[in-house]
LOGUNU-411859 format. One record per residue (C-alpha): residue in three letters; residue number from 1; x, y, z. Coordinates in nm, 4 decimals, always signed. Layout:
LOGUNU-411859
resn->ALA, resi->NUM, X->X, Y->Y, Z->Z
...
This chain:
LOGUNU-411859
resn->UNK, resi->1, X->+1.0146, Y->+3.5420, Z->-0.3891
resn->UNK, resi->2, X->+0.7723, Y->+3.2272, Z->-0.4543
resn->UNK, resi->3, X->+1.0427, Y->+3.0014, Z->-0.4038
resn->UNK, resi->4, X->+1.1643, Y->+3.1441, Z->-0.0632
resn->UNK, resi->5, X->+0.7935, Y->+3.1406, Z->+0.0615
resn->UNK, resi->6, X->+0.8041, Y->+2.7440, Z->-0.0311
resn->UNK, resi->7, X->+1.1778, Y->+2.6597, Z->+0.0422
resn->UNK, resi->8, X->+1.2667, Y->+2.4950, Z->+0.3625
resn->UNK, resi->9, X->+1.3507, Y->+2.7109, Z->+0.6695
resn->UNK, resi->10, X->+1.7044, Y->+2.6438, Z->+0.6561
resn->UNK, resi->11, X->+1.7591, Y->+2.7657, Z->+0.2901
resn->UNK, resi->12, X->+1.5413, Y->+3.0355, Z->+0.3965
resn->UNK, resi->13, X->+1.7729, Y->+3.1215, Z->+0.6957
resn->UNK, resi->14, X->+2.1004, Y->+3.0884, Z->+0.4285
resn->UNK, resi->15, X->+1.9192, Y->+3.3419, Z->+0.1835
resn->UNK, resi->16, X->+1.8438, Y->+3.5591, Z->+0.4194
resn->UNK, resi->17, X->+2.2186, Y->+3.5459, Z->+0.5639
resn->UNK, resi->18, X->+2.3569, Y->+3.5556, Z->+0.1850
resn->UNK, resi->19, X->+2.1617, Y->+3.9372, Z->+0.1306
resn->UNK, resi->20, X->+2.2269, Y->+4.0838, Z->+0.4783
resn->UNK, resi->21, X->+2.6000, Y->+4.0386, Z->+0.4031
resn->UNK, resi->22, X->+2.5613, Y->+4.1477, Z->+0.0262
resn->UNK, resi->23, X->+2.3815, Y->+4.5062, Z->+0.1718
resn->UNK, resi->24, X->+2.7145, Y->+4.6290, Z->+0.3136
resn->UNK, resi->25, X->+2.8735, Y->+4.5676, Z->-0.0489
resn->UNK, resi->26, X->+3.0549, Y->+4.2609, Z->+0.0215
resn->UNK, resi->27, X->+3.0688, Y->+4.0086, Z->-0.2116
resn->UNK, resi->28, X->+2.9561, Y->+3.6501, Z->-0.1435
resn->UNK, resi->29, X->+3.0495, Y->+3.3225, Z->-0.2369
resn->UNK, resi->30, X->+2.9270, Y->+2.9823, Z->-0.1586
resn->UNK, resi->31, X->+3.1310, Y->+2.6470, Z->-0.2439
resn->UNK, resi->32, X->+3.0114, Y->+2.3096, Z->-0.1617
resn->UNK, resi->33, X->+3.2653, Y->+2.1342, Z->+0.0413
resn->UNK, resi->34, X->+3.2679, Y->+1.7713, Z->+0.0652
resn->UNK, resi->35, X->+3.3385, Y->+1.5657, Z->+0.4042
resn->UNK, resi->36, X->+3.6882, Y->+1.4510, Z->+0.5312
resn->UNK, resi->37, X->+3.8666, Y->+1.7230, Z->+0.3881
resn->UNK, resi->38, X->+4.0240, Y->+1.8647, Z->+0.6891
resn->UNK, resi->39, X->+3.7812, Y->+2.1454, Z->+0.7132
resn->UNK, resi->40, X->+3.7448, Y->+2.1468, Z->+1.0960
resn->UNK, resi->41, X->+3.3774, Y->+2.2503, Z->+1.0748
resn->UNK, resi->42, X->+3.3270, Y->+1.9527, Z->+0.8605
resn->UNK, resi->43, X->+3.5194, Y->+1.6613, Z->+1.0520
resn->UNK, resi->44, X->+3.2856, Y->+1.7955, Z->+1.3395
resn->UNK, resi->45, X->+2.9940, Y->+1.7481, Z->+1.1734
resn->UNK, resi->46, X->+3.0726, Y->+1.4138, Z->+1.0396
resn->UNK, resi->47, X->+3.2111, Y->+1.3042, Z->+1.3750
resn->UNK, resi->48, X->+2.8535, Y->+1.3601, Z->+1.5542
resn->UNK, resi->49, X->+2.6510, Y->+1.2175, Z->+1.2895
resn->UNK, resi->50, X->+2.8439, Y->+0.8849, Z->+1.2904
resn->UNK, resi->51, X->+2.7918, Y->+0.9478, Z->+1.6983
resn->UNK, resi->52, X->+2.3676, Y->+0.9808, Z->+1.6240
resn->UNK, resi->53, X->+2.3817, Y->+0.6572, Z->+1.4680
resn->UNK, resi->54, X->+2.5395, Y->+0.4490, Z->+1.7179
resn->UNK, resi->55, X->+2.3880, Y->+0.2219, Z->+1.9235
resn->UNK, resi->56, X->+2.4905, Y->+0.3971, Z->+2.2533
resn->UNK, resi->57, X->+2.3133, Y->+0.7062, Z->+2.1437
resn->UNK, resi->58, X->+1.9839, Y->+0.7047, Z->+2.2894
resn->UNK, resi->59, X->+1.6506, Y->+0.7214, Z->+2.0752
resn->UNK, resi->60, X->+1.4296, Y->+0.9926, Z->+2.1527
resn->UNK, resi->61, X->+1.0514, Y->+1.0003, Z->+2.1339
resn->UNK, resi->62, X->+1.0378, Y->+1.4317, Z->+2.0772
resn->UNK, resi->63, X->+0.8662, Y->+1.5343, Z->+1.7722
resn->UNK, resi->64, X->+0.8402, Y->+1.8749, Z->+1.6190
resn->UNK, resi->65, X->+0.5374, Y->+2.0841, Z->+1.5399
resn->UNK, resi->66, X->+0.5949, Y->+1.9706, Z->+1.1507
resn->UNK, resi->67, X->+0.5943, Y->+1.6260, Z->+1.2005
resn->UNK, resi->68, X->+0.2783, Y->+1.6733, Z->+1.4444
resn->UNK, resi->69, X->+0.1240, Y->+1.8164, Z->+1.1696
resn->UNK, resi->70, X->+0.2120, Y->+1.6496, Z->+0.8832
resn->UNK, resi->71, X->+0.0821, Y->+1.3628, Z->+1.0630
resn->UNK, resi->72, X->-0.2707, Y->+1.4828, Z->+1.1449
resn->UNK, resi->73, X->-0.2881, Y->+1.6121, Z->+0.7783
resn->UNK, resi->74, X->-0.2024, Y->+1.2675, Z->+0.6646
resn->UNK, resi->75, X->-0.4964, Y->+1.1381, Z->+0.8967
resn->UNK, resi->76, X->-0.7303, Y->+1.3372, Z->+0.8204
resn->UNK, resi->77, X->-0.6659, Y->+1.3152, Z->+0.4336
resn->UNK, resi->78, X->-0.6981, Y->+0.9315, Z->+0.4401
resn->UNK, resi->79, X->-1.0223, Y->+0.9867, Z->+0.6599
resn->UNK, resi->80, X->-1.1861, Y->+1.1151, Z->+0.3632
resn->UNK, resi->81, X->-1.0562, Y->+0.8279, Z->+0.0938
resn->UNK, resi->82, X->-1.4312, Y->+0.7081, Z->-0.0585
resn->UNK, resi->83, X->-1.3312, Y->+0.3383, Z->+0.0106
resn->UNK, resi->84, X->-1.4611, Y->+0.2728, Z->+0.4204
resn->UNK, resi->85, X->-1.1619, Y->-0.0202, Z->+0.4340
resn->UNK, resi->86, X->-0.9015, Y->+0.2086, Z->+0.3472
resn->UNK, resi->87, X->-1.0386, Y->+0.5511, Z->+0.5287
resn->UNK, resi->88, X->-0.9648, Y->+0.4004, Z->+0.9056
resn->UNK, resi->89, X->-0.5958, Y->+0.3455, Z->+0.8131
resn->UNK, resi->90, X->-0.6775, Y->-0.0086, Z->+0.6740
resn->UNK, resi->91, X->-0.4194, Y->-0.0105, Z->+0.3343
resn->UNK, resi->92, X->-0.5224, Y->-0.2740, Z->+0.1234
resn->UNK, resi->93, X->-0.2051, Y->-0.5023, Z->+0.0693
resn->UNK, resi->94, X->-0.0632, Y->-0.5072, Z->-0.2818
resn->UNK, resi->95, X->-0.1325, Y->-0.7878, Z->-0.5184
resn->UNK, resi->96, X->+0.2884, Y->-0.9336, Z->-0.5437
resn->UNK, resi->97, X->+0.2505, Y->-0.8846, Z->-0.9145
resn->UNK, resi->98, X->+0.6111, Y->-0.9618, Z->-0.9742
resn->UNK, resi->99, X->+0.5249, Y->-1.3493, Z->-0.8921
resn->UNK, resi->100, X->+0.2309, Y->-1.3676, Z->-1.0505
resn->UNK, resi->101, X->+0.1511, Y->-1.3960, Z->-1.4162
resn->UNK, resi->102, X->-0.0072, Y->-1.1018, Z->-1.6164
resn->UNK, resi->103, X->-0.3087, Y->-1.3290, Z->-1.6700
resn->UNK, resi->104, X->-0.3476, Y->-1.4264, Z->-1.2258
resn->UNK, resi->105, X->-0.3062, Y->-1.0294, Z->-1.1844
resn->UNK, resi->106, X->-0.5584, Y->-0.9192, Z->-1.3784
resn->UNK, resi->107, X->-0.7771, Y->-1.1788, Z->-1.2869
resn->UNK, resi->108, X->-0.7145, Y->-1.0748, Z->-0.8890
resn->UNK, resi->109, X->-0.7590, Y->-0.6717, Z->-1.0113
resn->UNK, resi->110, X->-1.1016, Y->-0.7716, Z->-1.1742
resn->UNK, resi->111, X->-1.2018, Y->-0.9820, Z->-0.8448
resn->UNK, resi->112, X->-1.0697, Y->-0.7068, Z->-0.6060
resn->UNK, resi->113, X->-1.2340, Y->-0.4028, Z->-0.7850
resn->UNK, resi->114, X->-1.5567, Y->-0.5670, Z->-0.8218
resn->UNK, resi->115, X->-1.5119, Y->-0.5889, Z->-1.1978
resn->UNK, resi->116, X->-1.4843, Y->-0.9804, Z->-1.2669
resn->UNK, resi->117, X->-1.7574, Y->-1.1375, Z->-1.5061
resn->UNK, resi->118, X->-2.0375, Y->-1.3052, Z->-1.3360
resn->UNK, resi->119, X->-2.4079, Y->-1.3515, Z->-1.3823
resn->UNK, resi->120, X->-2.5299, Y->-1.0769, Z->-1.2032
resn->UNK, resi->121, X->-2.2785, Y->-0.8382, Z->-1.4002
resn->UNK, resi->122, X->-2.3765, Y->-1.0236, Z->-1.7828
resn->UNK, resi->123, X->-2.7715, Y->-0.9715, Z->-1.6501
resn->UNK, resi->124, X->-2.6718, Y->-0.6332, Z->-1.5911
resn->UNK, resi->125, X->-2.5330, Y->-0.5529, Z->-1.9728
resn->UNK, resi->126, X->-2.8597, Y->-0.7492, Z->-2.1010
resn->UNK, resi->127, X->-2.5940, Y->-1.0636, Z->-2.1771
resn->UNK, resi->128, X->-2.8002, Y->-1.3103, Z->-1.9945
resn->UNK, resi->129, X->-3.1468, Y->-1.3688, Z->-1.8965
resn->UNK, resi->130, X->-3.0685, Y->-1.4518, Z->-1.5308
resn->UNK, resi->131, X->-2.8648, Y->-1.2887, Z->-1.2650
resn->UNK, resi->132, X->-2.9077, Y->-1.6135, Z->-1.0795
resn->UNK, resi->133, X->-2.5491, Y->-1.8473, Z->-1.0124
resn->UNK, resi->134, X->-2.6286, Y->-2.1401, Z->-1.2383
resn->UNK, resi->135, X->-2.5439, Y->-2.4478, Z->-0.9601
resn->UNK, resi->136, X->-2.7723, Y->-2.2515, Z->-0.6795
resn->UNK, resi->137, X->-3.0274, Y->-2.0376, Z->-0.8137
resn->UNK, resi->138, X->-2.9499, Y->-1.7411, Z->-0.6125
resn->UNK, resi->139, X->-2.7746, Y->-1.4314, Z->-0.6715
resn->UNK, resi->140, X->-2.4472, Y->-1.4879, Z->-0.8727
resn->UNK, resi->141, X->-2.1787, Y->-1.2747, Z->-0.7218
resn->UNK, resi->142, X->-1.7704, Y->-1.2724, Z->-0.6268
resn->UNK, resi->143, X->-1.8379, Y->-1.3396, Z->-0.2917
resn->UNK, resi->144, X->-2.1109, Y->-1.6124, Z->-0.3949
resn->UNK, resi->145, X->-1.8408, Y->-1.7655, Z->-0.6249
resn->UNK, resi->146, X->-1.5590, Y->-1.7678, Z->-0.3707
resn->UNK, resi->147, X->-1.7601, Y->-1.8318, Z->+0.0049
resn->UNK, resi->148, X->-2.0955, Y->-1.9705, Z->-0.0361
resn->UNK, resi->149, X->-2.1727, Y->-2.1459, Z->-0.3760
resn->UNK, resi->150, X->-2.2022, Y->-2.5262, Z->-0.2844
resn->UNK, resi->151, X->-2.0968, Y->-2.6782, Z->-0.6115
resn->UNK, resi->152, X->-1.7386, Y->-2.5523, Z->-0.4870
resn->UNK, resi->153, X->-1.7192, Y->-2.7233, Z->-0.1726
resn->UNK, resi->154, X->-1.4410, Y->-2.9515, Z->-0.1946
resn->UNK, resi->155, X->-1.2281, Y->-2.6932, Z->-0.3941
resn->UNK, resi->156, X->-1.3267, Y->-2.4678, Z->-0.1168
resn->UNK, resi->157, X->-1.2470, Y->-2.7015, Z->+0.1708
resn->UNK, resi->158, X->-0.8623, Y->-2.7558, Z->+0.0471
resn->UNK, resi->159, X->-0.8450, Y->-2.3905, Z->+0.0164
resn->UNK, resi->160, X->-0.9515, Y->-2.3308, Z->+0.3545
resn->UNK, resi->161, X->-0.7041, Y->-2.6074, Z->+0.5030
resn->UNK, resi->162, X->-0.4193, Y->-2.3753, Z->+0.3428
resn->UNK, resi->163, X->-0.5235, Y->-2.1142, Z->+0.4889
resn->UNK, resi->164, X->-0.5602, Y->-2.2487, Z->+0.8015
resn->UNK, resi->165, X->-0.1812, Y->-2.3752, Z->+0.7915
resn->UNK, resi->166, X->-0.0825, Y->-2.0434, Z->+0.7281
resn->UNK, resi->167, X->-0.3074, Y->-1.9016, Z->+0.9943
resn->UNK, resi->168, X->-0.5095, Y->-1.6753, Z->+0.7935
resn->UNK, resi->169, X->-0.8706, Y->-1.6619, Z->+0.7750
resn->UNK, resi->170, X->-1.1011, Y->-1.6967, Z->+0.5165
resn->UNK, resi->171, X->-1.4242, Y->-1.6599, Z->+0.5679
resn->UNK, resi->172, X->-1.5079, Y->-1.3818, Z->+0.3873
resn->UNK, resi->173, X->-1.4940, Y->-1.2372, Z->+0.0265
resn->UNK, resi->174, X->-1.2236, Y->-0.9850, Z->+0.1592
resn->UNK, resi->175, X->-1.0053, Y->-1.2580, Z->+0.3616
resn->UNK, resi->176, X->-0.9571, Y->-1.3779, Z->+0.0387
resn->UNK, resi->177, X->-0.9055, Y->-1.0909, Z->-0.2103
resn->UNK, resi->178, X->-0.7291, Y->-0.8627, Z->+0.0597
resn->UNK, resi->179, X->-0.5468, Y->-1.1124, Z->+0.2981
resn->UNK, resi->180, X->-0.3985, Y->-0.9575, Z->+0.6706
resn->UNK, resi->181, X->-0.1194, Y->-1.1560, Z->+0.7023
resn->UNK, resi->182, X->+0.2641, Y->-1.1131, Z->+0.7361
resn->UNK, resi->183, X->+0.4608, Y->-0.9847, Z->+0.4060
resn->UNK, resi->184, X->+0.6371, Y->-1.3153, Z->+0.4031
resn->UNK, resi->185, X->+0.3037, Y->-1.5072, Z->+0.3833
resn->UNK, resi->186, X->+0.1810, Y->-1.2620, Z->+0.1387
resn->UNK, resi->187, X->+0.2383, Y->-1.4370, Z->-0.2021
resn->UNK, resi->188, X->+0.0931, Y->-1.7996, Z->-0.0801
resn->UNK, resi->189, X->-0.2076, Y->-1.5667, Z->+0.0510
resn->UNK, resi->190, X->-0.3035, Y->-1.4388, Z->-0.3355
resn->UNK, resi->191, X->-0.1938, Y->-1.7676, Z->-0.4708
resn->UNK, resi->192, X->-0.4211, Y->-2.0426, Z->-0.3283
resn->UNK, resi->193, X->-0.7141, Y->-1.8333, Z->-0.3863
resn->UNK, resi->194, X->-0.5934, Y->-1.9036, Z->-0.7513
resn->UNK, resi->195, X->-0.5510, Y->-2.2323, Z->-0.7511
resn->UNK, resi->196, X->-0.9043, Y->-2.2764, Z->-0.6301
resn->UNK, resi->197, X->-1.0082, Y->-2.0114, Z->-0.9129
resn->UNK, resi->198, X->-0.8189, Y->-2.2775, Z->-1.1511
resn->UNK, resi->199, X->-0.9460, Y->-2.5892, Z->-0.9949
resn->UNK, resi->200, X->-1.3477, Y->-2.4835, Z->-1.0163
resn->UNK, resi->201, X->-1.2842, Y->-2.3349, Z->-1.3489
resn->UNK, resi->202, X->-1.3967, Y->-1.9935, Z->-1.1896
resn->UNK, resi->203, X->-1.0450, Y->-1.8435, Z->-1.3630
resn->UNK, resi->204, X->-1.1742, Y->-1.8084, Z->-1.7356
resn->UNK, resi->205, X->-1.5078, Y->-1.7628, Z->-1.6664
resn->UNK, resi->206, X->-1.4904, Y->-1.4737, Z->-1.4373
């Protein structure tokens, strides 16, 4: 019974079929048939659905009460994920691990989760005396390290220009870590941000 009440409607509609025709006494028997075996029932049905997916069939923009609501459920479940980027419908884009190395991934998952190793973090587990960035004096963080610190400028400058070929901005902490761009442009997008991680030295140290 717990597997009718979560089966699909049309396997409900089949079971339900199946035991009104066993009541009588008659014996039932089902038997998968497979297409284009000159079953006319079944060269019908194969006939239209080669006929849905041609191009003279015309699209349709109906929805059903399912799809209506497994849509607002959706919504309203992303509406409550903790992260305010993601919760208006804003996915993060996926670090292209497959052309990275194991060592530029991790180093992007520590810089995108807020886990990468600088001052401020060391001050915090009693590891140094000063949560200060050690070129500027002021508070060492990820977004210091990548946008503001001036001891990074030229490094910074040639990553901007890249950017700025590809038509991407990068401003901000999170142009950088979680770039809005096309999928093609995706890859180039997490990998300049490493070469400038390599080229400042910022890659072993955070």
């Amino acid at each position: 019974m717990r597997s009718l009440a979560i089966c699909r409607p049309s396997s409900r509609r089949l079971t339900h079929q199946t035991l009104c025709h066993r009541l009588p006494g008659c014996a039932v028997h089902l038997q998968w048939l497979p297409s284009h075996v000159g079953i006319e029932g079944n060269e019908a049905a194969d006939a239209l659905a080669k006929e849905a997916h041609s191009d003279d069939t015309p699209l349709t923009t109906d929805v059903t009460r399912l799809d209506e609501a497994r849509n607002a459920f959706a919504t309203e479940l992303r509406g409550e994920h903790p992260d305010e980027r993601v919760a208006p419908g804003n996915i993060h884009p996926r670090v292209p691990s497959n052309k990275l190395t194991r060592q530029e991934s991790c180093l992007l998952s520590r810089l995108r989760t807020g886990c990468a190793v600088t001052n401020s973090r060391l001050y915090l587990y009693k590891k140094r005396d000063s949560p200060a960035c050690s070129h500027c004096g002021v508070f060492d963080s990820i977004g210091h390290c990548l946008v503001v610190c001036a001891a990074y400028n030229n490094e910074r400058a040639r990553l901007g220009a890249a950017y700025g070929r590809m038509g991407i901005a990068c401003s901000t902490k999170n142009d950088l870590l979680f770039p809005r761009c096309p999928r093609l442009l995706l890859a180039d997008a997490f990998r300049y941000p490493l070469v400038f991680l390599e080229e400042t030295g910022l890659a072993s140290r955070l």
